[in-house]
N, CA, C and O atoms as CSV, one atom per row, in Angstrom:
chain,resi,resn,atom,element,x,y,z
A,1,UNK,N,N,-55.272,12.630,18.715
A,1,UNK,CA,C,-54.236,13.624,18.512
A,1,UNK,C,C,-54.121,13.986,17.028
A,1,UNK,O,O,-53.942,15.146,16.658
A,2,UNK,N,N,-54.233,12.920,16.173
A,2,UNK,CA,C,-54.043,13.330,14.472
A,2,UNK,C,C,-55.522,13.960,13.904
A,2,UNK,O,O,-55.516,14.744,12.955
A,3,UNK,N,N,-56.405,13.672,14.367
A,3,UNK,CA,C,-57.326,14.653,14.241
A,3,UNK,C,C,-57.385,16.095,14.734
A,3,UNK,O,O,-57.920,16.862,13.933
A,4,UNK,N,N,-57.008,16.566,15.729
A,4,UNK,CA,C,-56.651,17.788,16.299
A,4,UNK,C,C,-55.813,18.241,15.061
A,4,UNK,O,O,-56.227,19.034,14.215
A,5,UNK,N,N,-54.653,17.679,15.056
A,5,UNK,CA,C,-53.907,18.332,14.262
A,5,UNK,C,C,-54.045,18.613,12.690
A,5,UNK,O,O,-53.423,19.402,11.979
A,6,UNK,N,N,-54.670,18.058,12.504
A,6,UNK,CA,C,-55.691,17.795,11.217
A,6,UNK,C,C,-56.515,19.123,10.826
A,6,UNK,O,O,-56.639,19.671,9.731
A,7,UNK,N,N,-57.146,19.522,12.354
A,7,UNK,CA,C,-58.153,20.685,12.303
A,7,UNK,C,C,-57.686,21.767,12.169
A,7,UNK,O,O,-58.129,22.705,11.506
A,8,UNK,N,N,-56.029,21.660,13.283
A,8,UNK,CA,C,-55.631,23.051,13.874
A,8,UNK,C,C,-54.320,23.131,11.919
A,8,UNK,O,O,-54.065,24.209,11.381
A,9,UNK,N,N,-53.801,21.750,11.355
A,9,UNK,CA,C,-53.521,22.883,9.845
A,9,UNK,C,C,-54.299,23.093,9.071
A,9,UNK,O,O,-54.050,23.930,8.203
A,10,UNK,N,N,-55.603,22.376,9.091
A,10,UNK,CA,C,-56.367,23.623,8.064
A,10,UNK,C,C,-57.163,24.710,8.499
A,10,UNK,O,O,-57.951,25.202,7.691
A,11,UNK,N,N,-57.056,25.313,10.029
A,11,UNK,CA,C,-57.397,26.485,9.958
A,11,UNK,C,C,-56.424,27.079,9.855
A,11,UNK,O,O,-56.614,28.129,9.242
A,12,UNK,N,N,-55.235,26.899,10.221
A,12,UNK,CA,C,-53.832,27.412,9.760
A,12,UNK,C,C,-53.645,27.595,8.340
A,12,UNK,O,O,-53.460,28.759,7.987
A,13,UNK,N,N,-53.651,26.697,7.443
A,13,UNK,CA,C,-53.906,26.814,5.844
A,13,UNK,C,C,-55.021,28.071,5.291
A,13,UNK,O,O,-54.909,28.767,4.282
A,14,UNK,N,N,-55.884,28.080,6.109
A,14,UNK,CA,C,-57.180,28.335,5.512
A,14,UNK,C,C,-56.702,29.837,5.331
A,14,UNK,O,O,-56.644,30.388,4.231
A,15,UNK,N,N,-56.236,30.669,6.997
A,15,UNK,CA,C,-56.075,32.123,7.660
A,15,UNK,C,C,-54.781,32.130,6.433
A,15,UNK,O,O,-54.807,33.101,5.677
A,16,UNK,N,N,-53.699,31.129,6.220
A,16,UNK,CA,C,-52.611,31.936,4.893
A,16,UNK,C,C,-53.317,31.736,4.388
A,16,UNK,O,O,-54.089,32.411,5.070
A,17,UNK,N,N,-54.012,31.295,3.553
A,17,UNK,CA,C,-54.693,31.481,2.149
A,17,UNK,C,C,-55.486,32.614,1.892
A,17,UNK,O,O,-55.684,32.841,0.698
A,18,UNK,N,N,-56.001,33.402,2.728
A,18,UNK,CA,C,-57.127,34.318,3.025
A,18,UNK,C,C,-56.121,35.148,2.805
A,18,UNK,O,O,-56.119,35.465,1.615
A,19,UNK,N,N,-55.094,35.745,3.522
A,19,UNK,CA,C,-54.112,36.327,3.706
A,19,UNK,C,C,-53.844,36.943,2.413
A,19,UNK,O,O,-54.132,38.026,1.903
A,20,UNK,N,N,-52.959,35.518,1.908
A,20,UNK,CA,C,-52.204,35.725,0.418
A,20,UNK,C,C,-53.344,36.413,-0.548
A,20,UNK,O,O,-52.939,37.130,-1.464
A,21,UNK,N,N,-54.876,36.200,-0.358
A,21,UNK,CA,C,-55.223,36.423,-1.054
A,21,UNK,C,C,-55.709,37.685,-0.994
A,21,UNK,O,O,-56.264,38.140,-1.994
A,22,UNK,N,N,-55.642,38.110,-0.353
A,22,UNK,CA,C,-55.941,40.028,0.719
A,22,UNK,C,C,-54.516,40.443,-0.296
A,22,UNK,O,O,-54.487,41.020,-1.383
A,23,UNK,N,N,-53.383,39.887,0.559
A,23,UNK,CA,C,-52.224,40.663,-0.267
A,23,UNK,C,C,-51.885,40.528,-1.322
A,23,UNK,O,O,-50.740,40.923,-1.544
A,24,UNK,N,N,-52.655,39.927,-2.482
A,24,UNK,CA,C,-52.485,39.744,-3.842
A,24,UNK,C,C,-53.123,40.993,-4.071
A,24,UNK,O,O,-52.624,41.813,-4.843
A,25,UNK,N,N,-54.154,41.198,-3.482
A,25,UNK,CA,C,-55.683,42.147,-4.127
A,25,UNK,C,C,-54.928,43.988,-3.575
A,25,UNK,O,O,-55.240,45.072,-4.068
A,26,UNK,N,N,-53.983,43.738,-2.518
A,26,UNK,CA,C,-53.403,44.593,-2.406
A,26,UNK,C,C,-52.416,45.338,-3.356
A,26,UNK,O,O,-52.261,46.508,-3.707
A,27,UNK,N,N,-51.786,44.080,-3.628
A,27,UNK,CA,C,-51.091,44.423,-5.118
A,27,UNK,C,C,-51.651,45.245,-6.165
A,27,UNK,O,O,-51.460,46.385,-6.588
A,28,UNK,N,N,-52.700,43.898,-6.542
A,28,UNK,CA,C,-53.186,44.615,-7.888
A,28,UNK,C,C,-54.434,43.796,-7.795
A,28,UNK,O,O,-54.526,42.787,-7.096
A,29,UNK,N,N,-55.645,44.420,-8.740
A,29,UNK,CA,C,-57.061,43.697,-9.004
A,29,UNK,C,C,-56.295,42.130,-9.491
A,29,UNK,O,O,-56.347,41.073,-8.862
A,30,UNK,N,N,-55.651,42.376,-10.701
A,30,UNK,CA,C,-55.218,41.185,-11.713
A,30,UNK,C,C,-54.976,40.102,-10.682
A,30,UNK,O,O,-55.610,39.072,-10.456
A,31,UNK,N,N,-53.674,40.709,-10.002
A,31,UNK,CA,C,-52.883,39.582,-9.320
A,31,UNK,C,C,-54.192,39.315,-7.729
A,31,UNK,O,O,-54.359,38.215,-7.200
A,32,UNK,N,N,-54.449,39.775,-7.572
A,32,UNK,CA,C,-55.996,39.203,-6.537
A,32,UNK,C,C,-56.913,38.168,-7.217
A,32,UNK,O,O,-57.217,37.189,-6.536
A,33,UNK,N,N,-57.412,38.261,-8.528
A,33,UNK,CA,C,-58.333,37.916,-9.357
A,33,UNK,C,C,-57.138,36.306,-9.612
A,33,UNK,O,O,-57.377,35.419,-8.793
A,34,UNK,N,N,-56.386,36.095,-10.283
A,34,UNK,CA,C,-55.911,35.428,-10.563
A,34,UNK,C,C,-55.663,34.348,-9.622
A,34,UNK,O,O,-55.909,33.166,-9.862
A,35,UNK,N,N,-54.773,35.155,-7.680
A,35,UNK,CA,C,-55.011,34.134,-6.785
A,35,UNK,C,C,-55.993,33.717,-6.609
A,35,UNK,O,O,-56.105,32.497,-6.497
A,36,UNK,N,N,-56.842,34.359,-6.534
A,36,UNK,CA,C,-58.610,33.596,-6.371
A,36,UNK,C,C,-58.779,33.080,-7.377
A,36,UNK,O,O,-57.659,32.574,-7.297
A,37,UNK,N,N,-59.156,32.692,-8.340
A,37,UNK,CA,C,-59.603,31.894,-9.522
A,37,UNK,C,C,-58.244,30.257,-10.291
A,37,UNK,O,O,-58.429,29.252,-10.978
A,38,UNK,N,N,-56.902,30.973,-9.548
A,38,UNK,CA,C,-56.283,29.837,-10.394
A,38,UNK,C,C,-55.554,29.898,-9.284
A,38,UNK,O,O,-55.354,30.958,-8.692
A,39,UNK,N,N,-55.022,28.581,-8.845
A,39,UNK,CA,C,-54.244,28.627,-7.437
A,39,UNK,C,C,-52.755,28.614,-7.362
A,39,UNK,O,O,-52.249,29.053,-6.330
A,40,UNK,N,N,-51.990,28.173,-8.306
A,40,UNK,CA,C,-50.355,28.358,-8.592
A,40,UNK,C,C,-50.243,29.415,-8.769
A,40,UNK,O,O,-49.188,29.844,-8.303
A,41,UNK,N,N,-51.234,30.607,-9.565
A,41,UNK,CA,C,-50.968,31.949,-9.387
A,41,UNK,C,C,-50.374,32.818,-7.982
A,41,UNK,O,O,-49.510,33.675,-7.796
A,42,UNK,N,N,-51.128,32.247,-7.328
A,42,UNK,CA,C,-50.372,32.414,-5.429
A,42,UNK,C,C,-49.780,32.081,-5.301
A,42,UNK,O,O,-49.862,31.933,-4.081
A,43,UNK,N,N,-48.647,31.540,-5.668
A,43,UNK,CA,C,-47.661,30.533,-5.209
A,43,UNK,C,C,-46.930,31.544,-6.687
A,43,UNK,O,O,-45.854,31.875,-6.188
A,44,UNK,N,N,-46.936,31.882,-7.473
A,44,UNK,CA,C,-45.812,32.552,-8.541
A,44,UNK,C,C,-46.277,34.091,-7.612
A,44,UNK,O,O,-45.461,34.969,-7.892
A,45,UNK,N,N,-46.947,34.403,-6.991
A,45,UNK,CA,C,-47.289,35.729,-6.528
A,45,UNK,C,C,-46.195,36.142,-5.415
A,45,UNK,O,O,-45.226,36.870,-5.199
A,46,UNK,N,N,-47.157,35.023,-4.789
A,46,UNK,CA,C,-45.159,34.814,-3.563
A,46,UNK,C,C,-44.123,35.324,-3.476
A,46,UNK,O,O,-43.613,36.227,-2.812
A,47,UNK,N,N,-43.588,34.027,-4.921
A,47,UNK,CA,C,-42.610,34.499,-5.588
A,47,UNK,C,C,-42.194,35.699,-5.616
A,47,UNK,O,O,-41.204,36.184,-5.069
A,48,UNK,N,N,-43.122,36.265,-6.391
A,48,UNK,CA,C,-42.544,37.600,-7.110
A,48,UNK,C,C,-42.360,38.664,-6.204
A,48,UNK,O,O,-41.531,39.573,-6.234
A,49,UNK,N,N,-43.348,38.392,-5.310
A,49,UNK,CA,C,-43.256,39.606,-4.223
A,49,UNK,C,C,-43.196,39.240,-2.687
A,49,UNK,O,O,-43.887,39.668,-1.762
A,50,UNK,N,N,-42.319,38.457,-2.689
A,50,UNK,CA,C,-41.687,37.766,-1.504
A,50,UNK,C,C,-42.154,38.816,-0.233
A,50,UNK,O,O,-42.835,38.385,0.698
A,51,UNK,N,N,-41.834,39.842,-0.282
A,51,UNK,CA,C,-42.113,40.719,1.057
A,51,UNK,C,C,-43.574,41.304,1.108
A,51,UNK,O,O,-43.778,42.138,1.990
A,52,UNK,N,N,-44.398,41.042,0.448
A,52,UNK,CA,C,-45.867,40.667,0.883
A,52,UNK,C,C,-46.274,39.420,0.896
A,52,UNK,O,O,-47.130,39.263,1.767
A,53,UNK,N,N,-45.931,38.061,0.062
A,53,UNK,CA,C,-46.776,37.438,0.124
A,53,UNK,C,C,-45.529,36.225,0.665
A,53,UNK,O,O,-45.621,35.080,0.223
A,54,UNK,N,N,-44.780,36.466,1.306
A,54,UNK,CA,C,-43.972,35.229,1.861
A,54,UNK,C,C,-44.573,35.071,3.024
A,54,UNK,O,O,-44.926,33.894,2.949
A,55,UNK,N,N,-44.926,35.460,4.044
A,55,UNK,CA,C,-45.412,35.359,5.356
A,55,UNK,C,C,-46.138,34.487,5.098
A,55,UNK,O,O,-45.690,33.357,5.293
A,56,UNK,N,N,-47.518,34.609,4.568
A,56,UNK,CA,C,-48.786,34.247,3.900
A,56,UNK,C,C,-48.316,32.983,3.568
A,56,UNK,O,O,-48.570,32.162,4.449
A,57,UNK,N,N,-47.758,32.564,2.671
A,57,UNK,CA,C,-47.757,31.348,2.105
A,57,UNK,C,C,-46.706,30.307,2.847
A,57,UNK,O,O,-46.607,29.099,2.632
A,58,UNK,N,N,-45.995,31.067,3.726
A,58,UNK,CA,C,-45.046,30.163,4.898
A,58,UNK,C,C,-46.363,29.583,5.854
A,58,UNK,O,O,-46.507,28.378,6.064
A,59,UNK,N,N,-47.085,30.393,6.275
A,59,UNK,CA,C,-48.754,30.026,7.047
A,59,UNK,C,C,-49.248,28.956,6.340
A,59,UNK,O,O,-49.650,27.862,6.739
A,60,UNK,N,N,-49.193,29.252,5.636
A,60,UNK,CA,C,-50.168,27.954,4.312
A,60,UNK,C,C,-49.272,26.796,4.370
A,60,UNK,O,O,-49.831,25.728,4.622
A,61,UNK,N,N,-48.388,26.779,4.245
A,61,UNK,CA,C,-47.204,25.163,3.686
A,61,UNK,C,C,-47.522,24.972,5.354
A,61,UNK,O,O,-48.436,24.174,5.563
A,62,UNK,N,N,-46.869,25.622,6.654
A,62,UNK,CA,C,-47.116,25.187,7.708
A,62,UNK,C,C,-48.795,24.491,8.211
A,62,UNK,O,O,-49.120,23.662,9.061
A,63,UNK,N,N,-49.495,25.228,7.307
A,63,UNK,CA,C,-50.713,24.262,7.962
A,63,UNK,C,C,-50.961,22.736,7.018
A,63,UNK,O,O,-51.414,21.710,7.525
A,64,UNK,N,N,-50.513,22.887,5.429
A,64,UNK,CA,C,-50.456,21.963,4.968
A,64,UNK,C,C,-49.666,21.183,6.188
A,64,UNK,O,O,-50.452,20.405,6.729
A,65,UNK,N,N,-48.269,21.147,6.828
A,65,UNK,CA,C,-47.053,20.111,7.375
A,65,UNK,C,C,-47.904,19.722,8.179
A,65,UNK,O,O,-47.969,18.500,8.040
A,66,UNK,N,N,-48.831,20.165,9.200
A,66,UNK,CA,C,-49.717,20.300,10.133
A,66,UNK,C,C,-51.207,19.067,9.775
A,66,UNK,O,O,-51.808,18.466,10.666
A,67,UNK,N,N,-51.434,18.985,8.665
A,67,UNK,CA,C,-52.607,18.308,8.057
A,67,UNK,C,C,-51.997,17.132,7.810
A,67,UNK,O,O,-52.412,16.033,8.178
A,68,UNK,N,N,-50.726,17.409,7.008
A,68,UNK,CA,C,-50.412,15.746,6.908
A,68,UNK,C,C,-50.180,15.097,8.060
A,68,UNK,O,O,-50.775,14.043,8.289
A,69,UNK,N,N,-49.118,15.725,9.116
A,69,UNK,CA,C,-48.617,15.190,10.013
A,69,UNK,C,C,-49.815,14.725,10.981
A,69,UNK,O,O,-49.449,14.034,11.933
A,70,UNK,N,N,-51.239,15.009,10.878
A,70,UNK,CA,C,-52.333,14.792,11.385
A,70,UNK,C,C,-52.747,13.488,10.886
A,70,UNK,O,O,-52.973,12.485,11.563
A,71,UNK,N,N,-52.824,13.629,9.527
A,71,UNK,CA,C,-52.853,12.249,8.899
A,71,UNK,C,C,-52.156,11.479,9.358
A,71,UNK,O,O,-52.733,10.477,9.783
A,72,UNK,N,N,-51.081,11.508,9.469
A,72,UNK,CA,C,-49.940,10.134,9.572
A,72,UNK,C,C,-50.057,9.749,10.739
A,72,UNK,O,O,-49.843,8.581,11.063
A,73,UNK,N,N,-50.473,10.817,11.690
A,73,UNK,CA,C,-50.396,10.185,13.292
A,73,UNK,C,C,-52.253,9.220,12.957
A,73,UNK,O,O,-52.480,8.204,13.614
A,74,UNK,N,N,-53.081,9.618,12.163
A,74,UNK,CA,C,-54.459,9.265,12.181
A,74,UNK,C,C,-54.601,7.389,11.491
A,74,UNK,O,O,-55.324,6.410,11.671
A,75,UNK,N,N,-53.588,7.715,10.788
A,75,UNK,CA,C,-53.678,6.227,9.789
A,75,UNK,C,C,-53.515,4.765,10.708
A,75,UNK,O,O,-52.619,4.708,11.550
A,76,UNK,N,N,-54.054,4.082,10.580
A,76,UNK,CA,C,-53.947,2.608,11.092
A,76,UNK,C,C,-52.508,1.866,10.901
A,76,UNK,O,O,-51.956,1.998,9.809
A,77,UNK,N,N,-51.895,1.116,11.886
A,77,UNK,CA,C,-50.578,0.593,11.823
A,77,UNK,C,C,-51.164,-0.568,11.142
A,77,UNK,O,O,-52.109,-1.347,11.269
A,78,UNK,N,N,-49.773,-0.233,10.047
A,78,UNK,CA,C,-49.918,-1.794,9.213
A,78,UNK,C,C,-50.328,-2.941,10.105
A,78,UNK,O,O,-50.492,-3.179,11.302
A,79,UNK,N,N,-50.425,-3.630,8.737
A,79,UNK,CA,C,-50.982,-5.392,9.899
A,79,UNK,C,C,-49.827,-6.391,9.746
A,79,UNK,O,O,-49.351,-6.662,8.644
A,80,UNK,N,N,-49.315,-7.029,11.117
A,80,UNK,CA,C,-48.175,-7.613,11.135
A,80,UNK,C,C,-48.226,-8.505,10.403
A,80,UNK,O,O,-47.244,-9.229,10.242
């Protein structure tokens, strides 16, 4: 099961990231160039322009919650 879920947030991560980075380039060359090359730039892009790039990056944190929560179900129970 934590492997599934593992898979299904980073194709979830992957499709916002693609996204954000379509609607950066929509914006502007700069702000496209910048999400692609430096990655907090997407994440201040967001920001700034919440009604393009909030969707996008709500996709992304959800597939991150999705990857960990894959992990945690994946990890070995401590040893008594």
């Amino acid at each position: 099961m934590g492997t599934v879920l593992m898979m299904l947030g980073l194709v979830v991560a992957f499709i916002g990231g693609i996204w954000l980075i379509v609607a950066a380039f929509q914006e502007s060359v700069v702000w496209g160039l910048l999400t692609l090359f430096i990655g907090p730039a997407g994440l201040v892009f967001a920001i700034m322009h919440w009604e393009r790039g909030g969707k996008p990056l709500m996709l992304n944190i959800g597939g991150l919650v999705l990857m960990f929560a894959g992990v945690a179900l994946s990890a070995p129970p401590p040893p008594a």
